[in-house]
C-alpha positions, 0 to 999 in steps of 0.5 A: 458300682457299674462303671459303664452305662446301662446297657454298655457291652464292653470297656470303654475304648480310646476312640483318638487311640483308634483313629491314630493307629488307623491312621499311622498304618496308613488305613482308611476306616473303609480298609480297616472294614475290611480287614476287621470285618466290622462295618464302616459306619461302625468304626466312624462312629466309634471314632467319633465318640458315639459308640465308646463301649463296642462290644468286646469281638469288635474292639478285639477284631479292630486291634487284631487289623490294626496289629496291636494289644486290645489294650491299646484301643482302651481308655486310659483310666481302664489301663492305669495310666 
């Protein structure tokens, strides 16, 4: 069984985990556009929910700006937590 929506690119990401760790480095989503190289608008709408299965370039490029794991951006049923 599909665990995603149809149509779903990648794994489900933890939009708080994103917007946490944006916000303890000290990031605007405007910096974090900048250095990931994915649109602001973009990134606002991953953090507010409306986009929770980016495509697995974007989830990756936002942990390489952010310095952490992908896993760190995942929903927490996909890590096993």
């Amino acid at each position: 069984m599909d665990k995603h929506p149809r149509g779903a690119r990648g794994p489900r990401v933890n939009a708080r985990a994103i917007r946490g760790i944006r916000v303890e480095r000290g990031y605007t989503q405007t910096e974090l556009a900048r250095r990931s190289g994915v649109g602001q608008s973009h990134i606002s709408r991953i953090e507010l929910g409306a986009r929770p299965y980016p495509d697995p370039r974007i989830t990756k490029a936002l942990a390489d700006a952010l310095g952490c794991k992908v896993v760190d951006l995942l929903a927490a049923d996909l890590v096993g937590v």
